[in-house]
N, C-alpha and C positions, 0 to 999 in steps of 0.2 A: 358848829357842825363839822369844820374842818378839821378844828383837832381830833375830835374822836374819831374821824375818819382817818387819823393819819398811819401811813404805811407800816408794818410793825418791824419790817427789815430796816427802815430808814429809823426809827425809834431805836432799834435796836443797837444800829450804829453809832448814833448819839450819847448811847450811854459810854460804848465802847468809847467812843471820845473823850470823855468826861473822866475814865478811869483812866485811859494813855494819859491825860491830862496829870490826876489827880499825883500816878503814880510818875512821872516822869519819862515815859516812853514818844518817841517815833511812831510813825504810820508804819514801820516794819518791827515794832518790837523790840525798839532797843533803847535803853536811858540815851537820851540826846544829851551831848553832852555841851552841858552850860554852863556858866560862871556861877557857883551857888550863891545864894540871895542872901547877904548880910542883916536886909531889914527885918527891925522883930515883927514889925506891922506886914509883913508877908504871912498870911495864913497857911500859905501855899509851901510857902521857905524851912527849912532846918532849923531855923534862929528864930522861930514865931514865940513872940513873949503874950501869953494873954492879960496880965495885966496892962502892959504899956498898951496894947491895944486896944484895952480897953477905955483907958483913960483919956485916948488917943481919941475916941470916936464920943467922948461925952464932951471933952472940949471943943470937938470940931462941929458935931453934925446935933443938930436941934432934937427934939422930943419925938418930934412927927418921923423925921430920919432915923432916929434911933429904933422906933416901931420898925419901919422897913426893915431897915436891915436887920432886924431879929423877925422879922416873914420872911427873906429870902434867905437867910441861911438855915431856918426848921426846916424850910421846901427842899435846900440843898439836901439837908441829912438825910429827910424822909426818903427823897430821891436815891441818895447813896444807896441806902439799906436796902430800899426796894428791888436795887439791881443786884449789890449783892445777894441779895436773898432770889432773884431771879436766876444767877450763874450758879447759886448752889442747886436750886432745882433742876437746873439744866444737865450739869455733870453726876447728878444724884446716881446715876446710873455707871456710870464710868469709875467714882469712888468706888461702891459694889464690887464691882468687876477687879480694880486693882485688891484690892481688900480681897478677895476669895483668893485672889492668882497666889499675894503674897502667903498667905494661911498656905495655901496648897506644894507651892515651893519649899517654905520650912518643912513639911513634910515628908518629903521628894529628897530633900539633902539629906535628912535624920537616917533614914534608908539608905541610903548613899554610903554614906560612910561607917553603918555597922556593915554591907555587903563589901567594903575596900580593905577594911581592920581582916574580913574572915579572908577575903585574897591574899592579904599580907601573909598573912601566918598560913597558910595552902603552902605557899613558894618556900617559905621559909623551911617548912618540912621537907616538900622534894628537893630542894640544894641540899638537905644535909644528908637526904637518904641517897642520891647521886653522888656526893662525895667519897661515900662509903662505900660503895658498891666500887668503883672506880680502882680503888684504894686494894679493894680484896680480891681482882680480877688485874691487876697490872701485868704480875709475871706472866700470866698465861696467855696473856693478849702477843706481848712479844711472841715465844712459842710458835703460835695459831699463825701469825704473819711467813713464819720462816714456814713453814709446811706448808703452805699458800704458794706461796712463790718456787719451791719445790716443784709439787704438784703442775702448777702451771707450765714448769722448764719442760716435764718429765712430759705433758700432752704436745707441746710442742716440738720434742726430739720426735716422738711417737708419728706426729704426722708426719716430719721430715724422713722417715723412714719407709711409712707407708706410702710415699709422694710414687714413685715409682708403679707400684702395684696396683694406685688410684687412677693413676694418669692411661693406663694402659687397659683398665676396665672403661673408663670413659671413653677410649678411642675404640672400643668394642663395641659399646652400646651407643656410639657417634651425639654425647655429650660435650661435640665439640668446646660449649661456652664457660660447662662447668669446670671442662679442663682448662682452658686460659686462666682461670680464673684462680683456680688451687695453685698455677705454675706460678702464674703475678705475685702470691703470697709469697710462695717460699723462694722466689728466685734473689733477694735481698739479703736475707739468709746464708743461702748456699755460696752465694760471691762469696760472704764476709767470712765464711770458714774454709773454703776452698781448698785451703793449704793445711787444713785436716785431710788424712788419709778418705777415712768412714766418708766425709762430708763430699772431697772431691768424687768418689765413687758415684754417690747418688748422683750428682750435680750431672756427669757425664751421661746417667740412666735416662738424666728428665731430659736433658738436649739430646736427645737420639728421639726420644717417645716426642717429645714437640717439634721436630722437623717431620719428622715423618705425619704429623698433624697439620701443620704446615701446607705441607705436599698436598694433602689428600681435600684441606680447603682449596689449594689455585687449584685443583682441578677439577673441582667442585665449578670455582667462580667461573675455570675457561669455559664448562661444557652449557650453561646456560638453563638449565633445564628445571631451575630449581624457581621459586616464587619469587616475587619484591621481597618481602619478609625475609626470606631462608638469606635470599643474597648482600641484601643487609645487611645479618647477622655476619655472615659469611667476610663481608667487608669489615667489621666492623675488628672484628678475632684476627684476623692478619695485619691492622692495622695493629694493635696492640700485642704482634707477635716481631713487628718492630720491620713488617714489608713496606717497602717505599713509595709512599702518600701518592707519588705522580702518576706512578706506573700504575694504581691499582685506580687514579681517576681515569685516566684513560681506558682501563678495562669495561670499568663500571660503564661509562658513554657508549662505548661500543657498543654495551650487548644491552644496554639504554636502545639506544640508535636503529639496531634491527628489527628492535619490535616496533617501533614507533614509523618506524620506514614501511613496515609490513599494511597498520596502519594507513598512509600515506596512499601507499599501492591500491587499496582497496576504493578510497575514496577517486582516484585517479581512472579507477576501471569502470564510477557510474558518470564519467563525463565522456558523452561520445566527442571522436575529432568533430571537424566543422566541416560542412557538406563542400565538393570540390566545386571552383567558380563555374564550369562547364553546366551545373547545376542548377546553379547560382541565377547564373542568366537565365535557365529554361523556365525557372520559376518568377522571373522578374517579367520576362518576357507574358507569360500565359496571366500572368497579374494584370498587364496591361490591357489584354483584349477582354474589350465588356464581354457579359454572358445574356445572352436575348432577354432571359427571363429576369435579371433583376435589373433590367435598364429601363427603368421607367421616368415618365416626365412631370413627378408630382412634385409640391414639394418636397423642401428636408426637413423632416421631420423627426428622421432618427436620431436619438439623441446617444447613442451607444458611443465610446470612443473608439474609431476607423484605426485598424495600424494595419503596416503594408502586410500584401500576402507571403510574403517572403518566409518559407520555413524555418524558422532559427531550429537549430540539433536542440533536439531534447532527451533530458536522463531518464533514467528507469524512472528516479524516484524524483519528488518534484525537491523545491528547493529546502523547504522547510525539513524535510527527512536526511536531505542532505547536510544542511549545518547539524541538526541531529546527531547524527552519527557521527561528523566528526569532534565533536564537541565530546561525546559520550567516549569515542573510542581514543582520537589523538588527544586531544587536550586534557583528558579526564586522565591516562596514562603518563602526558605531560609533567602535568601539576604533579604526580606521584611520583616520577622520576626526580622534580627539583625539592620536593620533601625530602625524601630518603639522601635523596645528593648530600643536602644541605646539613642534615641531621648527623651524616657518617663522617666527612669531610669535610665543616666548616663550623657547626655547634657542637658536634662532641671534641672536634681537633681543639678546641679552646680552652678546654677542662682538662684537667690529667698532669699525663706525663705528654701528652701530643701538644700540649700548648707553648713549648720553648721551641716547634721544630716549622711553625711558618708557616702551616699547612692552609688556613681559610683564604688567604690571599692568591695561593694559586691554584686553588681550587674555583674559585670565583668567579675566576676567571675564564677558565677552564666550561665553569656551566653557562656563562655568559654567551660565547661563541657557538658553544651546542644547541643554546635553545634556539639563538638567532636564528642562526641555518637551517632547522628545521622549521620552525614558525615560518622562513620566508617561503620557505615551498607548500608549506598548509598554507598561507594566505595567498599563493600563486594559483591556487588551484579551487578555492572561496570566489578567486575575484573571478575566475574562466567560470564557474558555475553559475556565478550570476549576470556575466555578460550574456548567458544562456535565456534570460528572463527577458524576454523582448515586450510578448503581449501586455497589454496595460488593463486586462479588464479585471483581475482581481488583486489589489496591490497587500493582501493583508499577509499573505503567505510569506514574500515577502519580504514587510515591515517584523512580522514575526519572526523570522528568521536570522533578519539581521540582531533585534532583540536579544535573541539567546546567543547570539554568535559575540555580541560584547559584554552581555554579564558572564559568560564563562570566562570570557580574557580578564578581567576584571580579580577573578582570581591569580592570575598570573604575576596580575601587579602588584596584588599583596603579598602571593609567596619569593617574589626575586624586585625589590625596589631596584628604581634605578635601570630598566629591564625598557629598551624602546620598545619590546613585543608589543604592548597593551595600546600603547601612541597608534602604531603601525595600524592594526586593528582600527582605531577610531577614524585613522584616513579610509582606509576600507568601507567602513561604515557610510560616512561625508562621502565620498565618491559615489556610491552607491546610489545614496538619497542624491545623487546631483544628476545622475545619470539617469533615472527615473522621471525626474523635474523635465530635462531633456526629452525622453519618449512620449512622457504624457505633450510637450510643448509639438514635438512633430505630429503625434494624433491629431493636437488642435488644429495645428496647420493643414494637414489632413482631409481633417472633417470639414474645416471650411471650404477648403477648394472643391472638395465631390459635392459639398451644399451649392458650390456655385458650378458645378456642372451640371446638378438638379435644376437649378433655377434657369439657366441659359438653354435644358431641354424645355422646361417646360416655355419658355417666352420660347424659343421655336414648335411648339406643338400647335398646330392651329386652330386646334379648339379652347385657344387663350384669347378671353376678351380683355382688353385694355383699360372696357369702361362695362360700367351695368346696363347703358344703351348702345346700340349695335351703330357704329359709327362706319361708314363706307370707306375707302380708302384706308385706312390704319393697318392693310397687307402691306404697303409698302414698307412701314416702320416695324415693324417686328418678325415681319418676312412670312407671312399669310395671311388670309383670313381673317379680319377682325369682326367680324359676326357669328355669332353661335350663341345659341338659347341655353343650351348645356355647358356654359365652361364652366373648367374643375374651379379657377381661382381668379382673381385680380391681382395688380399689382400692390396695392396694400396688403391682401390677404400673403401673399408672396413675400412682401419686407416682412411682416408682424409675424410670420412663420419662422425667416431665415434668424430674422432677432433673438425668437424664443429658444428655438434649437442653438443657438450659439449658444445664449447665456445659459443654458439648461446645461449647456456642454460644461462649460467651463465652471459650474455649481458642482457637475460630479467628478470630473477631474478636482478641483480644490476639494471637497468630502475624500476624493482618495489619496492625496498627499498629507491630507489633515492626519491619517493614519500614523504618518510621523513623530507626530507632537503630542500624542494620547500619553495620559497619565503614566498610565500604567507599562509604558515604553521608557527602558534603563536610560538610551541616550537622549530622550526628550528635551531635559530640563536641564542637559551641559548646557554650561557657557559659550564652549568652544561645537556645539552643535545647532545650538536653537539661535542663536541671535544672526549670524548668519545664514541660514537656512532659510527661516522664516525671511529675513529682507531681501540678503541679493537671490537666493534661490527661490523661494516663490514669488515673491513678488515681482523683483525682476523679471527672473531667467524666467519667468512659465505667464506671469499674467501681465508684465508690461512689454515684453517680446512678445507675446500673441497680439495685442492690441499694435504694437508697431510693424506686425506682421498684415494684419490686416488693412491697414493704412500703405504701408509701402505695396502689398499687393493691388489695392487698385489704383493707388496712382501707376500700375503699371499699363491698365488697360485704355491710360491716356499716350501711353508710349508708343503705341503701334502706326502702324505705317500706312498710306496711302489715304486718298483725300476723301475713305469714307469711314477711316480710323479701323483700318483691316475688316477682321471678322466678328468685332464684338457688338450685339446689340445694342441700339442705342437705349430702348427700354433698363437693359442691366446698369450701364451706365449711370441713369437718372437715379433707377433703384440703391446702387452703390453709394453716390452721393447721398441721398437720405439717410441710407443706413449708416454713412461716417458723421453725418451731421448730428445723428440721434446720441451715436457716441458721445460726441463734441458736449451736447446738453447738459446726457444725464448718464448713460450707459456706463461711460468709465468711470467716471463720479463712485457712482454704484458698483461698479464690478470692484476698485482699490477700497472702496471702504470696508467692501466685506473680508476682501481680504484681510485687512489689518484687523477689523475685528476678529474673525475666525482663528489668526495665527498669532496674533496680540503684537505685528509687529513695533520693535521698537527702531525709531529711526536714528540709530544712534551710526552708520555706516552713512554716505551719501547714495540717494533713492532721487530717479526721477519723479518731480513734482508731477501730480495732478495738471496744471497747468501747461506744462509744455504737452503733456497726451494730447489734452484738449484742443492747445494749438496745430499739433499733428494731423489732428482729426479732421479738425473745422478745415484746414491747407487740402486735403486729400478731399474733401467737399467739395468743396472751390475749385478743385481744378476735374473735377470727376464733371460738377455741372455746367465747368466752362467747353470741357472737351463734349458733353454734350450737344450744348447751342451749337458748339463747330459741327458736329458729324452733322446732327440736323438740320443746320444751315446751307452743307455741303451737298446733303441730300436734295432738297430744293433747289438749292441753286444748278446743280448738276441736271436737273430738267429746263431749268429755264436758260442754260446755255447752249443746250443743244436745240432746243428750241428757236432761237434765235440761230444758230450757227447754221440749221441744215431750210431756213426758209430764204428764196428770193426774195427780197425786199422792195427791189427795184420794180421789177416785172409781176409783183402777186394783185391778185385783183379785189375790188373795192370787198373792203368786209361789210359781212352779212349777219355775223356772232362771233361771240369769243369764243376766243383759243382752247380747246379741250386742253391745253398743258394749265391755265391760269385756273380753272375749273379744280385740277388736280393738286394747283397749289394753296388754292383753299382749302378742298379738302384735308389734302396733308396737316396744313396749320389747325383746320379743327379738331383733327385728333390728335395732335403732338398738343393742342391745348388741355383738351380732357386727356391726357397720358399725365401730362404734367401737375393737372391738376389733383389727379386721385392720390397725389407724395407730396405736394406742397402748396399752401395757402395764397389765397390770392391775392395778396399784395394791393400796393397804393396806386389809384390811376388819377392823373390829371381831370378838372370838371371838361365832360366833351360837351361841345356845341350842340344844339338841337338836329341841325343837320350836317352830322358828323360822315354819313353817309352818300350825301348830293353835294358836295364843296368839289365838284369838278369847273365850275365857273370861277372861283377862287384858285384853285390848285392850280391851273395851268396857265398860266397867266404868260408865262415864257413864250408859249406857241400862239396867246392871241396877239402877244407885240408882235410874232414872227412875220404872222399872217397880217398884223398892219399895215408889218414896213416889206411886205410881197411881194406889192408895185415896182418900186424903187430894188428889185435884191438883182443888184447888179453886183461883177468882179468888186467894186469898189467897197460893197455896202455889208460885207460880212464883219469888218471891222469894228461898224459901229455897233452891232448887232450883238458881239461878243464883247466889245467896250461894255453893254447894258446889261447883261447878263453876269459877268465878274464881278461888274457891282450890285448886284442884287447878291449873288453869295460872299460880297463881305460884309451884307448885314444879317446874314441870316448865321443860324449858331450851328457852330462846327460836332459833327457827328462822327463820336469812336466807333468804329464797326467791332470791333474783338474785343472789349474792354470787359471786366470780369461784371459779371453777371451777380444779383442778390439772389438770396435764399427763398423767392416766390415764382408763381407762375406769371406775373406777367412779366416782372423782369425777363424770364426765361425767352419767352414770346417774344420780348422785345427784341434780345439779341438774334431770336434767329432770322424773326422777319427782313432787321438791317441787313444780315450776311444776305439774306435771299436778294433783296431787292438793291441792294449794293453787286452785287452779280452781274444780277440785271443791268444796273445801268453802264458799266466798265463793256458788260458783250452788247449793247446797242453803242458803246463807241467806238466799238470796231468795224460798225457796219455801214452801209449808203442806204438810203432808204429812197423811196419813189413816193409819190401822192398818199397809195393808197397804202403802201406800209406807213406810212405817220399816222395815216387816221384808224389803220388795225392796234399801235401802239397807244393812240389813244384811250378807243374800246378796251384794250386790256389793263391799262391804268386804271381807266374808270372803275372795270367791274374789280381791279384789285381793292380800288378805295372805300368800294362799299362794301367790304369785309373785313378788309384787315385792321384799319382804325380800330376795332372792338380788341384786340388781341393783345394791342400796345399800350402802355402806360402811358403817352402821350402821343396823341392823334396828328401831333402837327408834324413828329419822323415822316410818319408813313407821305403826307403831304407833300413834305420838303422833298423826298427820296423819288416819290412819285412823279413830283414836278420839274428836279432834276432828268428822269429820265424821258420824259416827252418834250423838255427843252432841248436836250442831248438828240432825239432824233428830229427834233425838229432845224438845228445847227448840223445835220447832215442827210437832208433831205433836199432830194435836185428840185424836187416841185414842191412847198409847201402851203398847202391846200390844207388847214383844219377841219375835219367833220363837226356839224354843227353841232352844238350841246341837245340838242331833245333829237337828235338822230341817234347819235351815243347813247343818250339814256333810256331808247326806246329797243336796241340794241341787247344792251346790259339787262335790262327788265327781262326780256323774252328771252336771254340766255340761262 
């Protein structure tokens, strides 16, 4: 079943083997070349004897062998024949096909060569009938030639004759060209017979009639009146009337020059001067004073980009009509001047008879200087029109503008190589789009600041609640009222506003610079326009100068003076810090990524990393929330020194409640906790004790030794007293009062409460106290203790701070008498 199944290509190959074989061929079709086989018993060999073979295989191989081998070699032949007769089948088709070609070819030739026999003999006829003809036309061919040449002399005396009478109807009918052009002819002529009578005559007729043609062109060229074309022409006829190259470029510029100056003029008359500084000032000044009606205390919300009120001069016509026109009128007149220049003076001077006399070299020169000089006054008065462009709210006019202003130069550069005008121009252009990057970056700046005069009205407006429950005291902290059922905002609502209007900003400012790098804008896709523009110009100069703008301006509001940090809220403050720290996260992240996507910058210049923003950011946090904890600390503590400074201590009588200031320093800290909390998470706190609140029996352990050793407080026994007490704080752990604060509220809390009650304890050792001030400092400890522990991250400060300050007054107290603990706490309760 295998064999019959076997593959017919692989069959097929076998045979082919068998015939490479048979016939002496390679696997590529070529006799291998072998040593030929001398044996006659080689069936296979050249030398095969079939006798000896045969006699050969009856002596050697048995009866039964001999069968064999007469079965495998009938197999072999049947085999042979089978394939030949298979390969004749195969090519049956191909034999056909050669067999008709060749049939059809013998055909094809037979044709052939009776249509070559009737060519021959064709030719054969016309050479002899040309011979002939040839032969019987000789003499009169000569003849024919001399009468030709006659003829010919005889037209050309004829026009040298009429030269005169032509030359002088052309100058009638002001065919100035067609006269040069008849004079060029015959003036080669006339030289070369000169010293013929007849010939000199005319010769002096036509150089009368051509000067006076001459004439009548320079006064043509001087009067000016005539079109580019005519003066062209005009140029062109004196040049080949042999007038000298220099003098007549210098004419040509001139009267170039006036019109293009006229030009000049025109666009010069729609630029007004610049308002005088007297002005200047009345409008900076009137800028500065708000107006009732739009000073309100909400937030910023506008997202418009803010530019000062300062009038900049504006033209008739806006910018875009302005490059317009001068495009249309100087440049467009330009270009036609250095055509025609170029055409008259420097591609025709190459050809001719004007080509031995040197003329494109200084002429080249010549237009080089011209265009200069003009070009720098058209871009002098380009670049005053668009310092004119102050406002920023519609940037396309423009972008469009500058557009058309360097595809027209663009021709310039292809009609004069070599030509700085076109360069010039593209600085114009780059300046332009830098100076714009600049105005949009002062908007931003701008807008931020009047956002943050928005926000500092509304945190003085007193119908700003600090929390969504009405917290008593929080007038002191943001300088009114911290109760109202109707406030506009909160302080999140206030950052998550000022945030949006930034970034909202700074989305449509980048959508109006993007205008630059639009497709279908000619300088977009320079090399020498877009790779920097895109990194150090936007990126840079407009969105990493606003975010370092932002960052150095509140670190500035940590700058200010006096010990309650000037005039700046402490609320803006907090608020500030969260808004650098949001930056820090994600904001700037975000704000460079889009940029680079949007502008596709490539970082191939050096660019400030991501990374140092960031660190910028998180630094201007950090010191926004550190100058925080100080004002707020400063704040409390500034009650609780005066506090202490304006009481007798000595002579005040036994307490009855606490201090309406201690009252108030609760309060305070409870609303600088909910203020803090509404911008930043609550952070980690130490496990508090069960009675984190009553450890007054604990805490003051200082005034119960004091009151031990009472008896004995003799001059001698303060020693031992303060000996006991310095070793008790060198076991206990040393506390930074200023040290920078974390990113949470209690951390926040922690630091201020230190400042507050480090205050405290520095103004109780300045003081003397008597009986009954030790035991009023106690009551205010206590009721401090059963508050403040909730505020702080670890309960044992407030302790330490605490216990420090009623050991301190109890180390300067003439009588020290301790009030009992359940008098204290009954005190504190009912306060």
């Amino acid at each position: 079943m295998d064999g019959e199944a076997e593959d017919p290509s692989r069959r097929r190959r076998g045979v082919h083997g068998m015939l490479k074989l048979y016939y002496g061929l390679n696997e590529e079709g070529k006799a291998e070349e072998e040593p030929e086989s001398l044996d006659p018993c080689d069936i296979n060999g050249p030398h095969f004897d079939p006798e000896h073979f045969l006699n050969k295989l009856r002596k050697e191989c048995s009866l039964a062998e001999l069968m064999d081998q007469e079965t495998c070699m009938v197999k072999q032949i049947r085999s042979l024949d089978s394939d030949m007769q298979t390969l004749v089948y195969e090519n049956y088709n191909k034999f056909i096909s050669a067999t008709d070609t060749i049939r059809k070819m013998k055909n094809d030739f037979k044709k052939m060569e009776d249509e070559m026999d009737c060519l021959s003999a064709n030719m054969a006829a016309i050479t002899e009938f040309s011979a002939c003809i040839s032969g019987t036309l000789q003499d009169q061919h000569t003849q024919i030639t001399k009468l030709s040449g006659v003829h010919t002399l005889l037209r050309k005396l004829q026009f040298l004759f009429e030269m005169p009478a032509r030359l002088n109807k052309c100058l009638e009918l002001q065919a100035y060209a067609q006269a040069v052009r008849s004079h060029r002819r015959a003036r080669t002529v006339l030289q070369q017979y000169s010293h013929l009578p007849s010939f000199k005559g005319i010769q002096d007729d036509c150089h009368a009639i051509m000067d006076k043609l001459a004439q009548e062109l320079r006064q043509k060229f001087r009067d000016g009146g005539s079109s580019a074309k005519d003066l062209s022409e005009c140029v062109e006829l004196l040049l080949q009337l042999d007038e000298p190259a220099e003098e007549l470029c210098d004419k040509f510029l001139s009267h170039a020059r006036s019109r293009l100056e006229s030009d000049l003029q025109g666009l010069e008359a729609e630029i007004r001067p610049y308002p005088c500084v007297s002005a200047v000032k009345e409008a900076s000044a009137s800028a500065r004073r708000p107006s009732p009606t739009t000073t309100t205390a909400g937030s910023p919300t506008d997202n418009s980009p803010k530019t000062s009120a300062l009038p900049s001069p504006s033209s008739n016509t806006d910018i875009l009509e302005f490059i317009d026109r001068g495009c249309n009128e100087f440049v467009s007149s330009l270009c036609l001047v250095i055509t025609s220049y170029q055409e008259l003076f420097i591609t025709h001077a190459q050809t001719g008879e004007l080509a031995t006399k040197n003329i494109p070299q200084m002429a080249n020169g010549k237009l080089h200087a011209f265009v200069d000089d003009l070009a720098a006054r058209y871009f002098s008065l380009v670049e005053r029109r668009i310092q004119e462009e102050k406002g920023v709210a519609d940037n396309s006019l423009l972008v469009r503008a500058l557009d058309r202003f360097h595809r027209r130069l663009q021709a310039v550069s292809k009609l004069l190589p070599g030509s700085p005008v076109p360069n010039q121009g593209t600085e114009i252009v780059i300046r332009a789009a830098t100076e714009r990057v600049k105005q949009y970056l002062c908007a931003l700046q701008s807008f931020y600041m009047d956002s943050l005069t928005d926000v500092r009205q509304a945190l003085a407006t007193p119908r700003l609640s600090v929390a969504s429950a009405s917290v008593s005291g929080g007038g002191a902290l943001l300088g009114g009222a911290a109760s109202s059922r109707d406030a506009p905002s909160s302080l999140p609502e206030l950052l998550s506003s000022l945030s949006a209007s930034i970034l909202n900003q700074i989305k449509s400012v980048l959508a109006s610079v993007h205008l630059f790098t639009a497709k279908d804008i000619s300088f977009s896709n320079k090399p020498y326009f877009k790779g920097n523009f895109c990194s150090q110009g936007v990126r840079e100069s407009l969105v990493v100068s606003f975010i370092k703008f932002v960052c150095q301006s509140s670190r500035q509001f940590c700058e200010s003076a006096g010990d309650k940090g000037g005039s700046t809220p402490p609320a803006l403050l907090l608020l500030l810090s969260r808004l650098c720290l949001d930056y820090e996260t994600s904001t700037i992240s975000y704000i460079l990524t889009l940029t680079d996507e949007q502008f596709l910058v490539q970082h191939h210049s050096p660019v400030t990393p991501v990374t140092s923003l960031c660190a910028e950011a998180k630094e201007a946090a950090q010191k926004l929330l550190n100058h925080y904890v100080k004002v707020q600390g400063l704040i409390i503590s500034q009650m609780l020194r005066k506090s202490v400074e304006t009481r007798d201590w000595v002579n005040t009588i036994e307490p009855r409640n606490v201090r309406a200031v201690m009252k108030r320093v609760v309060e305070d800290a409870t609303s600088i906790d909910v203020q803090v909390g509404l911008l930043y998470e609550e952070g980690v706190r130490k496990a508090h004790s069960s009675d984190s609140s009553k450890r007054t029996f604990s805490v003051y352990s200082s005034s119960r030794q004091q009151a031990r050793y009472a008896a004995s407080y003799t001059p001698s026994a303060p020693m031992d007293t303060n000996l006991l007490s310095n070793i008790h704080k060198l076991f206990s752990e040393r506390i930074d009062i200023f040290s920078s604060v974390e990113f949470n509220k209690v951390s926040v809390m922690t630091g201020i409460i230190k400042i507050s009650l480090k205050t405290f304890l520095e103004c109780v050792r300045l003081r003397t106290f008597g009986r009954y001030g030790l035991q009023q400092i106690q009551v205010d400890c206590h009721y401090l203790q059963m508050y403040l522990w909730r505020f702080v991250s670890d309960e044992n400060l407030v302790h330490f701070l605490l216990d420090e300050i009623v050991g301190s007054s109890a180390h300067r107290c003439l009588d020290p008498a301790p009030m009992e603990q359940s008098v204290i706490e009954v005190i504190c309760e009912r306060g």
